[in-house]
ZATOR-234010 format. One record per residue (C-alpha): residue number from 1; x, y, z. Coordinates in Angstrom, 1 decimal. Layout:
N
[atom NUM, [X, Y, Z]]
...
***
This chain:
81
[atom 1, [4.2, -7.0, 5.4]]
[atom 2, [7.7, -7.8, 6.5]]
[atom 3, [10.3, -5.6, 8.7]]
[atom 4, [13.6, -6.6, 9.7]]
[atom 5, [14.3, -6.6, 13.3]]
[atom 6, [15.1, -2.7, 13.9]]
[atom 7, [13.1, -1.3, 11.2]]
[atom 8, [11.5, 1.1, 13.6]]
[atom 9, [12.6, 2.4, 17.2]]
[atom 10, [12.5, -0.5, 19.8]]
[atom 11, [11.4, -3.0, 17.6]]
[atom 12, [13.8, -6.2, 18.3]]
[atom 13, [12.4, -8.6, 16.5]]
[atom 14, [11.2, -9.0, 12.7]]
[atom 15, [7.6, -8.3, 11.8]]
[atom 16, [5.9, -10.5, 9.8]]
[atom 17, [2.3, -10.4, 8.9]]
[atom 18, [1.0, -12.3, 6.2]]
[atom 19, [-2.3, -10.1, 6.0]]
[atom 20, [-1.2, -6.7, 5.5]]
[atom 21, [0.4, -5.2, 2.2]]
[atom 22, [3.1, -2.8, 3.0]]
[atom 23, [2.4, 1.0, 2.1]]
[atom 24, [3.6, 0.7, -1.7]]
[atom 25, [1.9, -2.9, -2.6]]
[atom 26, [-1.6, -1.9, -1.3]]
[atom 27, [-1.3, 1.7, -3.3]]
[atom 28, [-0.3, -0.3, -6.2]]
[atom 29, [-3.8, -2.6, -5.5]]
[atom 30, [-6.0, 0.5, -5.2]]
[atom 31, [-4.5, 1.7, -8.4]]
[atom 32, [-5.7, -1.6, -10.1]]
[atom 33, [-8.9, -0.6, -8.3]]
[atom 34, [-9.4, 2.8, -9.8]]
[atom 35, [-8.8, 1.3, -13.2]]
[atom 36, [-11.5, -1.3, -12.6]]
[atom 37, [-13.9, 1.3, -11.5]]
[atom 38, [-12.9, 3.3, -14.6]]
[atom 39, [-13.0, 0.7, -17.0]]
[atom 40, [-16.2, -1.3, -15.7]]
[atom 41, [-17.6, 3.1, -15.9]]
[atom 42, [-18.8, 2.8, -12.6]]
[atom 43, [-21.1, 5.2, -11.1]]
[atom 44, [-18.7, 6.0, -8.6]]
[atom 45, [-16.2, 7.3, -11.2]]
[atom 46, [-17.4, 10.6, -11.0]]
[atom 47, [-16.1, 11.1, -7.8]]
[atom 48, [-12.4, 9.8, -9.1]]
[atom 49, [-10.0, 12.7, -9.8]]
[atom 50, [-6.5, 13.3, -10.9]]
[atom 51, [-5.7, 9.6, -11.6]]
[atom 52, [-4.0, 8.9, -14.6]]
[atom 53, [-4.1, 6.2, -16.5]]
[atom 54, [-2.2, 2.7, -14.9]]
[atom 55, [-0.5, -0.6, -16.1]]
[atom 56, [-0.7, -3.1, -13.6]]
[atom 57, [1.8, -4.7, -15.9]]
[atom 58, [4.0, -1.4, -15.3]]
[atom 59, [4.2, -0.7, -11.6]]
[atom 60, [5.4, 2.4, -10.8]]
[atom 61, [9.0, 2.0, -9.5]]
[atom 62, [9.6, 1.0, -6.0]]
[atom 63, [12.7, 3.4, -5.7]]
[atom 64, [11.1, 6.5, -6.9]]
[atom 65, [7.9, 5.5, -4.5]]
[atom 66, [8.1, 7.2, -1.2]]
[atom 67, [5.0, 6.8, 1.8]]
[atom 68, [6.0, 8.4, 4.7]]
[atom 69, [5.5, 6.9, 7.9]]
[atom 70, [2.3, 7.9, 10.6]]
[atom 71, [3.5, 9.3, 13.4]]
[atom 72, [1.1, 7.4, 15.0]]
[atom 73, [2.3, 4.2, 13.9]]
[atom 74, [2.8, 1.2, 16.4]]
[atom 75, [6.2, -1.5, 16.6]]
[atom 76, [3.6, -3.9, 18.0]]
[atom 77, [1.9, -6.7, 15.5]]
[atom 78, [-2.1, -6.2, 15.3]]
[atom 79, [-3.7, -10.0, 15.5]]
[atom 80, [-5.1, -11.4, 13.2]]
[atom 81, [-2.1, -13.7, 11.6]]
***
């Protein structure tokens, strides 16, 4: 996860944090994780619904993705990096 300085209201500095995915990478990763669950048939596949099929090897595209912020969300780093 990485923000230029002034990504968000009163943030001065760049954020980076090595052990975060941004919104869109770790949607991507729990797509591959749906797929696993449906492909491995999983008991917990029942409870899966409306996911159509993905291609890890096709991502959907980055400019047509949109993940609106929280309102709740924070300028500060959490630790942990």
């Amino acid at each position: 996860m990485h923000y230029p300085a002034n990504t968000y209201p009163d943030q001065r500095q760049p954020l980076a944090g090595n052990t975060h995915f941004k919104p869109y990478g770790a949607y991507e990763v729990a797509r591959c994780v749906v797929e696993g669950i449906k492909a491995n048939q999983l008991e917990l596949a029942k409870w899966l619904r409306d996911t159509p099929a993905f291609n890890p090897a096709q991502p959907d595209p980055l400019s047509a993705w949109q993940w609106p912020d929280s309102p709740r969300s924070a300028v500060v780093k959490p630790d942990g990096n």
